[in-house]
N, C-alpha and C positions, 0 to 999 in steps of 0.2 A: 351484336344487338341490331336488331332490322329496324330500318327507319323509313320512313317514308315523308319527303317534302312538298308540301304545299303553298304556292305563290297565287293567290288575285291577283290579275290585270285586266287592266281597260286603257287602252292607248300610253301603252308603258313612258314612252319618250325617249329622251336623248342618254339616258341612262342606263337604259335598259342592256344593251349589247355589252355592257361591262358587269349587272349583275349574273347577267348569264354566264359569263366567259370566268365570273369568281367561282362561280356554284361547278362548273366541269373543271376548273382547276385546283379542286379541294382534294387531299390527303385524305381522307375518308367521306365517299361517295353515298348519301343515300340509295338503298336497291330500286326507287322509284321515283322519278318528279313528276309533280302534277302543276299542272296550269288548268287557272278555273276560270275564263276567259267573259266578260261582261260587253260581249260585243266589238269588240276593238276594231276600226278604223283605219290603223295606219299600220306599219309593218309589225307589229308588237311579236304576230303568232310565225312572221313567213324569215324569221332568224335560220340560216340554216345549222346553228349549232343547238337546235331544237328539236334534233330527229330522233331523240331519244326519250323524248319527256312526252308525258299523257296530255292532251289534252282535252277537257270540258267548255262546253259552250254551253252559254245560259243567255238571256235577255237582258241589257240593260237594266231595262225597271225592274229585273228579280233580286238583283242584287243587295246584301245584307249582311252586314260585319261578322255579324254571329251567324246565320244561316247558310250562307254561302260557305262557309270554312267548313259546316257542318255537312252540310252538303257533297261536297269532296273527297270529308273523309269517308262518308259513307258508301262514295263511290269505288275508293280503296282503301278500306279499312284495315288490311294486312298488315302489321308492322307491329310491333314493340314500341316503337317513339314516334310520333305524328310533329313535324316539324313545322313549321310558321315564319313566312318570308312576305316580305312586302317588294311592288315592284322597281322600288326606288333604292332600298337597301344593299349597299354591296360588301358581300364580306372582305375582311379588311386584312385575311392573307389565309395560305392555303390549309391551315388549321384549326381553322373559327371553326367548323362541323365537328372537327373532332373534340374538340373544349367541351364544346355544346355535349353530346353527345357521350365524353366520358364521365359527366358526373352520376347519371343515372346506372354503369357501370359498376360506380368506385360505391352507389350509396343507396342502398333499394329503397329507403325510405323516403326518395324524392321523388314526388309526383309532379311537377315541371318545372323548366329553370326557361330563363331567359341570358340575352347578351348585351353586352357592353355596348352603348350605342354612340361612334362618334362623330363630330362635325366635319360635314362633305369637306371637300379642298374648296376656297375660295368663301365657305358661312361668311355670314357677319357676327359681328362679335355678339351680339344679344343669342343669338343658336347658339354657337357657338358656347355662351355660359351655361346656355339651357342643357344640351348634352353632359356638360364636366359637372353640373351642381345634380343632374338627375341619374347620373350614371359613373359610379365613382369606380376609382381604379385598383378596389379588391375585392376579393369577394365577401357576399353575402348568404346565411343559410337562415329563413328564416320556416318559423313554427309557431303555432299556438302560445308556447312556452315565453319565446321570447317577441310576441308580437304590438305587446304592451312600450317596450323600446322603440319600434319601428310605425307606432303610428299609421294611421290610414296607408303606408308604403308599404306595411309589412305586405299588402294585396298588391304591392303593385308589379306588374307585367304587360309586356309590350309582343305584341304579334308582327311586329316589325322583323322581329329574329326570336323565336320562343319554341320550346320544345314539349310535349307533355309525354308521360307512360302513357301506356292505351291504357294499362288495368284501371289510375287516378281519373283518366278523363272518362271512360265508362262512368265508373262510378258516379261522376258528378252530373251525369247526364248530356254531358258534352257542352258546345257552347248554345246560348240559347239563341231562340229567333226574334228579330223585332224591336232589339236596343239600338238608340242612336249609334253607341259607338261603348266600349271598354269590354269587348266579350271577352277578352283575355283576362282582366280583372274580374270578369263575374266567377269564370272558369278555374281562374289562379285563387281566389279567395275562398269559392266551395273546396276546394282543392285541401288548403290550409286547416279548414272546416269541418272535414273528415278525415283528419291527424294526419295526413298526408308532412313534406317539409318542400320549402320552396327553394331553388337555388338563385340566385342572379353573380352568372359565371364572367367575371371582368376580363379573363380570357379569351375568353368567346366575344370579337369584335365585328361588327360592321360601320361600314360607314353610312350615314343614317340622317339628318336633319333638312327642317324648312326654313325658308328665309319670308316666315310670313311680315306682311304689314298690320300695321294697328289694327285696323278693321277686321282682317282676317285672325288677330289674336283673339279678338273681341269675341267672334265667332266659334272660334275654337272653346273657350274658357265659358259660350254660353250652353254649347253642347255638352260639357263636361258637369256641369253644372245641372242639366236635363240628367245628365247620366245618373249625379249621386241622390236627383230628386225622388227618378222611380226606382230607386236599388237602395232604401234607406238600412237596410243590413247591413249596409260596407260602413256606416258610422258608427251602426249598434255594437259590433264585432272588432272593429280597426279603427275608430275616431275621427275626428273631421279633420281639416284640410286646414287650419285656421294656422297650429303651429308650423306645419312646413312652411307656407307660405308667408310667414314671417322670415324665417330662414332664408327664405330664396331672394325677400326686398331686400335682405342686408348682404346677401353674397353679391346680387346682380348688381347693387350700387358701389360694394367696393371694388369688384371686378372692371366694371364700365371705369370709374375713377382712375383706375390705374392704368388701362390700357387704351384708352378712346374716350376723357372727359368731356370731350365737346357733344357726346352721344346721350350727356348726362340728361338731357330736356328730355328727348325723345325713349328715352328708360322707364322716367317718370310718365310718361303719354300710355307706355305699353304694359306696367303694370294697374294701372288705373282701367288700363281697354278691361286687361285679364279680370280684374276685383268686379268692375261693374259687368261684365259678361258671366261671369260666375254666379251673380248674386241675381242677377235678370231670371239665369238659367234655373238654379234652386226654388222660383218661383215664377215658373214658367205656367202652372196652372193657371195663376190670374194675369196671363195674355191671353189677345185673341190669337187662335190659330193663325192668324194671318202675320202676328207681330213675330209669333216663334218661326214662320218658314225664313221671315228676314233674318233675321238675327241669329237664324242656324248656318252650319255651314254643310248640314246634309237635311237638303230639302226633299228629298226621296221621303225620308225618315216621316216627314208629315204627312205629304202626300199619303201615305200608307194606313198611317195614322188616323185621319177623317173617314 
């Protein structure tokens, strides 16, 4: 099965040289990498273990979660499985592509899976829950059938490490242009949509997480928030956000308790950032443009936007 990978960057950083060096040390090679390059500045592109991968240069300001991936692939559209990596993501040993890669083998009727995403060496413990509660360690296959169980997650998918069929992603029209941010959720849930089944392969690991501050969670949780305001489908079809997020205050507090109580204030600080950034975002209509650039954490997005 031909695959072809796709990586966004823009001033990759100090990680970079190690996702590279996991992706050429993989058991099963995509026949193609592409790099879709947003300007970068510092050494990102002149790796010399890059002499083999495509690359794209685009503008800064063109840049777009969903457009720019679509972008790419339509610049090699070749393949059977169109793969999704982020610059910061390093796969977490030499068989996470093949994980990846052989459920679409074992199962025609999956139209994309994603990977197990775990906490860098050295996280703080609040990431660190956030990986283990949001990315558990078996697999999942979900459907229409059983989506009613899985709640607003049954959509959910990360382009951190995610794979689609071309025929599924065709179909759905690919990802769109223009959203703040979840093209993989817009992509993964039309997907689900048109009977397609979704994988998320625990097999399939990289190492994956941030170590935001409150304000940056704030930010994060009010972008997300924007996200499920203009895509009201993903409540219509999958359900709100209300019960996980229950879930996650009683995991992250007995988690924190157990391993790092004195973190127990600043838990409470960061689900508090996450609920009011959320609920700011849902009802990001009645701000002014100028309230939602602050309080996003992709000010492009606005910019674009007016």
């Amino acid at each position: 099965m031909n695959a072809v990978l796709y990586i966004p960057t823009f001033n990759a950083g100090k990680r970079w040289p190690a996702v590279v060096a996991a992706i050429n040390e993989q058991h099963t090679l995509p026949y193609k990498k592409v790099i879709i390059d947003s300007g970068s500045t510092d050494q990102t592109l002149s790796l010399p273990s890059l002499s083999d991968y495509e690359i794209i240069r685009i503008p800064k300001h063109t840049f777009d979660h969903g457009g720019t991936r679509q972008y790419a692939v339509q610049q090699f559209p070749d393949a059977d499985l169109y793969i999704f990596l982020t610059q910061d993501a390093i796969l977490a040993n030499r068989y996470a592509l093949h994980h990846l890669i052989r459920v679409f083998e074992n199962d025609p009727t999956i139209g994309c899976a994603y990977g197990r995403q775990l906490p860098h060496q050295g996280a703080r413990v609040l990431e660190a829950h956030a990986r283990l509660f949001s990315y558990p360690a078996h697999m999942q296959l979900r459907n229409m059938d059983n989506a009613r169980q899985y709640g607003i997650q049954a959509a959910s998918c990360s382009n951190s490490f995610a794979a689609y069929r071309r025929t599924a992603f065709e179909e759905v029209g690919g990802f769109p242009n223009g959203t703040i941010l979840g093209e993989d959720v817009i992509a993964a849930g039309q997907i689900l949509l048109h009977g397609w089944q979704l994988a998320y392969v625990a097999d399939a690991q990289v190492y994956h997480s941030h170590n935001y501050s409150i304000i940056e969670e704030f930010r994060r949780y009010f972008d997300i928030g924007v996200f499920h305001a203009t895509h009201p489908w993903i409540f219509t079809h999958f359900g709100r956000a209300g019960g996980n997020g229950l879930r996650y205050v009683r995991s992250v507090c007995a988690y924190v308790l157990k391993r790092a109580p004195w973190l127990l204030p600043k838990t409470l600080f960061s689900i508090m950032a996450k609920w009011l950034g959320y609920a700011l975002g849902l009802r990001y209509r009645h701000l002014s443009p100028r309230w939602c650039r602050s309080f996003s954490m992709h000010s492009g997005f606005w910019k674009r936007k007016s």
